[in-house]
Backbone bond lengths (Angstrom), bond angles and torsions (degrees), N, CA, C in turn:
res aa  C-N    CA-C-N  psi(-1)  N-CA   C-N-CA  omega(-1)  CA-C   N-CA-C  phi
1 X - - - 1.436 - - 1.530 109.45 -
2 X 1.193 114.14 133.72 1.708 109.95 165.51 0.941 129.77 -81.27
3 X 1.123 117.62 158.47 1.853 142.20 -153.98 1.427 102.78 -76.40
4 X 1.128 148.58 86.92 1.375 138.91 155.41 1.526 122.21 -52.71
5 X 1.234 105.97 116.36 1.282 116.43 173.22 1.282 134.80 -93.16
6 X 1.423 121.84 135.85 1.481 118.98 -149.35 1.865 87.83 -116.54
7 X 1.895 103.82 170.58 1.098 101.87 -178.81 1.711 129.48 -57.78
8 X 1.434 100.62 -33.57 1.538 109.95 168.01 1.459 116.80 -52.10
9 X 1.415 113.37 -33.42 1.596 99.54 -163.81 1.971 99.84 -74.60
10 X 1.621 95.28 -40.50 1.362 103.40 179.88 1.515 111.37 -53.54
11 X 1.394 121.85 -23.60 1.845 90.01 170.58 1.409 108.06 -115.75
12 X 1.590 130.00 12.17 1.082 113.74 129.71 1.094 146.07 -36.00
13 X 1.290 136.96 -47.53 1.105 167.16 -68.90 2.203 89.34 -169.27
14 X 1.698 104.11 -65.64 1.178 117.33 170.24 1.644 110.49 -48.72
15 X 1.662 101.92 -52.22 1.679 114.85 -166.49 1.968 99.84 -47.04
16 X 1.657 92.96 -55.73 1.453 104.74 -171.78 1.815 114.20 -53.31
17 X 0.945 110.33 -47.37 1.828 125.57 -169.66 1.502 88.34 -86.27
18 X 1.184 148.55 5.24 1.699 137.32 -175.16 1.637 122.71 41.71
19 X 1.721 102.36 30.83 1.472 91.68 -169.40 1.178 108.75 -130.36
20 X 1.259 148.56 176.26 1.254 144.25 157.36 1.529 138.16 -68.14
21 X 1.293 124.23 147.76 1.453 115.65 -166.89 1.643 116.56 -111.73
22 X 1.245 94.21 124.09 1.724 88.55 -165.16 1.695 90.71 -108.84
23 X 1.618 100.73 162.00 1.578 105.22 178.97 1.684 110.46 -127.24
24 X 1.086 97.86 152.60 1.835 105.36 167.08 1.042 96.24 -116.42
25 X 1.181 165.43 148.26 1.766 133.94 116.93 1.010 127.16 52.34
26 X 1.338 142.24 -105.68 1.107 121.01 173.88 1.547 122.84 -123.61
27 X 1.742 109.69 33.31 0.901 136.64 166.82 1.233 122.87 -94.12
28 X 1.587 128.80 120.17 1.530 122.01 155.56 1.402 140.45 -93.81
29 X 1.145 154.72 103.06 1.085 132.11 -145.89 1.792 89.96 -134.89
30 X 1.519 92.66 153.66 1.557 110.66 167.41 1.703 108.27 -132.29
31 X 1.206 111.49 145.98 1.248 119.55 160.69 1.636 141.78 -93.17
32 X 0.961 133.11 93.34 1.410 145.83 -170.72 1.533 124.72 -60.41
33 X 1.264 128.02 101.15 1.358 119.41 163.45 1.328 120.84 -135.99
34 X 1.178 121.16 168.25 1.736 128.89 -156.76 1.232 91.38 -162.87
35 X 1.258 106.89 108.65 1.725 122.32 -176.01 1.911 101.33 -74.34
36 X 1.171 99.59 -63.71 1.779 99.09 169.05 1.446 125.79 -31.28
37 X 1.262 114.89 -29.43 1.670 107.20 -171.88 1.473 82.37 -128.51
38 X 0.941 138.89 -0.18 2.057 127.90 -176.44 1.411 92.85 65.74
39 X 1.149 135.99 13.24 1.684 114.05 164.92 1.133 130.87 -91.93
40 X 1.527 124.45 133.05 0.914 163.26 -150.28 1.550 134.81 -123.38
41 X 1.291 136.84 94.62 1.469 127.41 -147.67 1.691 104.75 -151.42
42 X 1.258 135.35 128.41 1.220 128.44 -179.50 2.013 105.81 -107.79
43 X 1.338 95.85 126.65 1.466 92.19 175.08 2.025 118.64 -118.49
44 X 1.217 105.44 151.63 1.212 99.82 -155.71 1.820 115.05 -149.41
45 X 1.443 103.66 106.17 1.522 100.93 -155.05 1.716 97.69 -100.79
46 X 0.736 99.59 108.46 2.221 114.69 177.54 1.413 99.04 -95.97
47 X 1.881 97.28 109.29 1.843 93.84 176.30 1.774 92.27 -100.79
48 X 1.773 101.71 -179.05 1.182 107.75 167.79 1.818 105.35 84.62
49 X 0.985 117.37 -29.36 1.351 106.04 178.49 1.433 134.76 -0.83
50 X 1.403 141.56 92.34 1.269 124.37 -166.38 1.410 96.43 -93.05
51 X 1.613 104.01 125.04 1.870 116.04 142.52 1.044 155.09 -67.13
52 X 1.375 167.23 121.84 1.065 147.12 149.86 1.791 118.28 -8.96
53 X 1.594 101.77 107.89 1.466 120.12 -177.63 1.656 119.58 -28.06
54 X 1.746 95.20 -45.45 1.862 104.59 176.50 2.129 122.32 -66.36
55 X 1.662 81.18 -12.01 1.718 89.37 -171.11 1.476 108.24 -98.19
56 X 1.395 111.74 -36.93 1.877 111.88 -174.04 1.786 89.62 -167.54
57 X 1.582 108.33 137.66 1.436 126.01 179.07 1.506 110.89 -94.53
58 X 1.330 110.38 3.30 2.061 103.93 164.96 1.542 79.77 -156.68
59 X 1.774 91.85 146.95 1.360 122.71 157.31 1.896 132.66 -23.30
60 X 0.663 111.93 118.73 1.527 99.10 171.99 1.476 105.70 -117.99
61 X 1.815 103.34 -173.53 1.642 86.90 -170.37 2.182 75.80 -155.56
62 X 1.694 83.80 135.12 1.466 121.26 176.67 1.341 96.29 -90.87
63 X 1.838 99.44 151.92 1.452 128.02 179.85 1.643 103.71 -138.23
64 X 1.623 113.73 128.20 1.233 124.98 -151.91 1.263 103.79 -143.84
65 X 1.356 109.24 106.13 1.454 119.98 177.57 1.663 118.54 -96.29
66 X 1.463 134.01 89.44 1.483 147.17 -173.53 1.511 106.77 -67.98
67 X 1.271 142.00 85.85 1.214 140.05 146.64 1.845 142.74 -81.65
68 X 1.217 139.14 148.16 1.220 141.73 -173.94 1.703 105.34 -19.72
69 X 1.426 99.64 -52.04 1.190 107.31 -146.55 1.799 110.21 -126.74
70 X 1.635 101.04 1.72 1.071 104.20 171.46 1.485 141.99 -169.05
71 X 0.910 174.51 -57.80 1.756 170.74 88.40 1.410 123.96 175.27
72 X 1.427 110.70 114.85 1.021 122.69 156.20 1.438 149.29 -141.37
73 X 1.469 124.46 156.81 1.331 113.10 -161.16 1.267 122.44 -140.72
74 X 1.309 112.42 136.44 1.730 116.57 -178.76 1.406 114.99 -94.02
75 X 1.232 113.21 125.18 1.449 135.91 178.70 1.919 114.33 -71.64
76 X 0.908 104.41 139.07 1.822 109.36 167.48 1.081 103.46 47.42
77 X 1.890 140.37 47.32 0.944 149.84 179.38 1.743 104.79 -35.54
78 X 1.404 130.22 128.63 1.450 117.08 163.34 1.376 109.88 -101.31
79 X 1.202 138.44 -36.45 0.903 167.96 165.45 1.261 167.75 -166.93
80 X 1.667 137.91 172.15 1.468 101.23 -149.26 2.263 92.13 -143.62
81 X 0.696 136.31 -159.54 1.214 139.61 -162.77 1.706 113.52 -178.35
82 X 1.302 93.80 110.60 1.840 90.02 -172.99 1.702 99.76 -115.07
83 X 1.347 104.90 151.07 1.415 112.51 -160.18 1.557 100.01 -139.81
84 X 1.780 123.40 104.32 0.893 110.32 169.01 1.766 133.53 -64.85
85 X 1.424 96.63 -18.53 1.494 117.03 -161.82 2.117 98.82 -83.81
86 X 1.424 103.42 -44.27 1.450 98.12 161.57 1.459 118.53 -72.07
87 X 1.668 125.83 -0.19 1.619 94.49 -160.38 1.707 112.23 64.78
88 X 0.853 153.47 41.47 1.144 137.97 -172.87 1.588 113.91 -172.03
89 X 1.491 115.70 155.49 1.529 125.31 -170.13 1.486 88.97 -142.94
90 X 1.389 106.91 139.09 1.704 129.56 -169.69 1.122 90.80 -139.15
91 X 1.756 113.86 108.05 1.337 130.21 156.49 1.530 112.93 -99.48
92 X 1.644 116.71 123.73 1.608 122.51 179.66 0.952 121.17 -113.99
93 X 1.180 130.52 141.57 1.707 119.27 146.99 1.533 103.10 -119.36
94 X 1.529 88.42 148.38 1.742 119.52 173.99 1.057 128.01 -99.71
95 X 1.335 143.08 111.92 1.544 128.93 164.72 1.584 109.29 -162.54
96 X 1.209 75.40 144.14 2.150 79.80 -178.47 1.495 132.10 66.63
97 X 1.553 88.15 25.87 1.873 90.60 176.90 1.743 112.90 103.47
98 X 1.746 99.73 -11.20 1.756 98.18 -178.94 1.117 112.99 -138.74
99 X 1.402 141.39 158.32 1.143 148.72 -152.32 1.821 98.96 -136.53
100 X 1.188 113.88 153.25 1.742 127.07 -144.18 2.050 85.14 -151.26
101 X 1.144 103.87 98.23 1.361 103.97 173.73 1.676 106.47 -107.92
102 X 1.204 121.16 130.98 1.904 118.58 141.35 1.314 123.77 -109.79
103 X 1.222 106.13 121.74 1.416 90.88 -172.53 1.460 109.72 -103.17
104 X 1.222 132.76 173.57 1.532 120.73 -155.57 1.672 92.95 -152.96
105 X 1.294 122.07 114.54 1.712 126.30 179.99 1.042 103.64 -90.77
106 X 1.388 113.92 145.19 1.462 120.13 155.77 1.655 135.34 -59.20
107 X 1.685 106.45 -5.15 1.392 117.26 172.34 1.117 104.35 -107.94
108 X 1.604 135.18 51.95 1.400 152.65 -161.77 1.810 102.90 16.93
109 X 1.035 108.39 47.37 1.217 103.67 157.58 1.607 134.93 -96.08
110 X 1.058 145.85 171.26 1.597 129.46 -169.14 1.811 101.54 -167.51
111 X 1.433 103.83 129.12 1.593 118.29 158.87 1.482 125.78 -118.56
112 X 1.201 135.63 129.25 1.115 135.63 163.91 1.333 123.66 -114.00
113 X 1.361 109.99 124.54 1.698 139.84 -173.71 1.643 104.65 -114.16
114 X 1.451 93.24 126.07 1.452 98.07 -167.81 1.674 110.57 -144.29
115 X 1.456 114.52 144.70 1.565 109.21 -150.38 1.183 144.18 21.84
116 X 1.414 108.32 72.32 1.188 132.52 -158.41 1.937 102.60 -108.29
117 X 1.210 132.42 99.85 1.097 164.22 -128.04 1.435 77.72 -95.93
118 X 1.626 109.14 119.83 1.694 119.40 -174.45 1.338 121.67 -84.52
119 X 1.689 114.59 0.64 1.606 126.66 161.01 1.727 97.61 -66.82
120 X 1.843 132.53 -32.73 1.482 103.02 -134.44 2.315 71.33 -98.48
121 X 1.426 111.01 19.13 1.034 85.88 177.75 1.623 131.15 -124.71
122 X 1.933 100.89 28.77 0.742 117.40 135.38 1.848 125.16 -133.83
123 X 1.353 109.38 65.16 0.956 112.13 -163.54 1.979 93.74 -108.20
124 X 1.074 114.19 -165.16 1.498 126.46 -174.55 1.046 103.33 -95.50
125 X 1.893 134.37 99.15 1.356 119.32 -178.21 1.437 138.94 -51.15
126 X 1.818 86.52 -23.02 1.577 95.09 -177.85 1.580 121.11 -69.61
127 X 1.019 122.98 -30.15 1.313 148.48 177.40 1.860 121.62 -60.82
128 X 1.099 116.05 -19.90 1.521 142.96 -173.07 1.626 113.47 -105.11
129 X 1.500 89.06 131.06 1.584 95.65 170.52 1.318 115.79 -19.89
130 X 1.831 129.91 158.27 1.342 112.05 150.01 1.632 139.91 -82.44
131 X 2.032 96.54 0.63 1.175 121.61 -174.39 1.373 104.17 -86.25
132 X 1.185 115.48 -11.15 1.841 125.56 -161.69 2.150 101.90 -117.26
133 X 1.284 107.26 -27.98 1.587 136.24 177.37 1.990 84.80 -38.05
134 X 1.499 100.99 -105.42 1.401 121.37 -178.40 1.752 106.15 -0.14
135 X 1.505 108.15 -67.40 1.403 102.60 -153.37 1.552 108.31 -73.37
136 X 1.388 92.57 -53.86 1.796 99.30 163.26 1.719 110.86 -31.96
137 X 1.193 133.78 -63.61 1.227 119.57 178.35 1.117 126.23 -59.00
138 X 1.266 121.68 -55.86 1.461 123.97 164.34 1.451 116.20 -38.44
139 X 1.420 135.17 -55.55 1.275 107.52 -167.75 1.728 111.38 -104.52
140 X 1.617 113.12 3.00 1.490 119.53 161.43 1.515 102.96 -27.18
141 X 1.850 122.06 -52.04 1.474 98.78 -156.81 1.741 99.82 -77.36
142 X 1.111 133.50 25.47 1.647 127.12 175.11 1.599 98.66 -92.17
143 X 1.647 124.31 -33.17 1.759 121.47 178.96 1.564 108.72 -37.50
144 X 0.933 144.49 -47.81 1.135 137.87 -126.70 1.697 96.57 -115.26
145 X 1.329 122.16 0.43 1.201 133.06 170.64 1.037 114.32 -90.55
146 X 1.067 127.78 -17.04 1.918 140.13 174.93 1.237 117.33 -111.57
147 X 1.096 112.44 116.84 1.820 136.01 166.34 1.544 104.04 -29.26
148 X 1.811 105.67 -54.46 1.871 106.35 -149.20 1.855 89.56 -90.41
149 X 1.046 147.60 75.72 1.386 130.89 173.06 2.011 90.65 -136.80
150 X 1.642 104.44 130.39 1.357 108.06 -168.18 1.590 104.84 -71.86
């Protein structure tokens, strides 16, 4: 099920990224810049999404990160985690054993980690590839938001 987002999370979310929150309807979008590196990135969380009845029976809502050079987007958002102390907002979705992180910097920077197998994310970091390390850490802090994780 997706994460409905309420007005608080939305200026959390602003507080964390240092920017302002503009609205359409049922679009949110913020704008990203980082004078030091010239980067530049617009992100943009659309709840409510309606589907086709045969694909999903309630709305979900996509998160869409617009960059120079590239775009991407997380589907059936469940939830997201904003961190003033990282600079940073971690939007996830969960289903079927894997976890779907974007994470979104406050120096318009952006990573996306995608089917990421919800054993390697509470597993022993030390113990794990260093190619497999990264994602595992990054979305470890989403475990502790879910009841079912062994």
């Amino acid at each position: 099920m997706s994460f409905q987002f309420s007005d608080k999370d939305f200026d959390r979310i602003s507080a964390v990224l240092g920017t302002k929150t503009e609205r359409d309807g049922n679009v949110v979008r913020y704008r990203l810049t980082d004078q030091a590196s010239g980067r530049k990135l617009a992100l943009e969380v659309c709840a409510n999404v309606v589907l086709p009845e045969d694909i999903a029976d309630e709305p979900t809502t996509l998160v869409s990160v617009y960059a120079a050079n590239s775009f991407l987007q997380l589907h059936g958002c469940t939830g997201f985690i904003a961190s003033e102390e990282l600079g940073e907002v971690i939007f996830f979705s969960r289903q079927r054993g894997s976890t779907n992180g974007l994470v979104v910097e406050r120096e318009s920077g952006c990573s996306l980690y995608a089917s990421v197998d919800d054993r390697l994310l509470t597993a022993d970091f030390t113990q794990l590839p260093p190619e497999i390390m990264m994602s595992s850490v990054a979305l470890s802090m989403t475990e502790n938001l879910f009841n079912d994780f062994n």
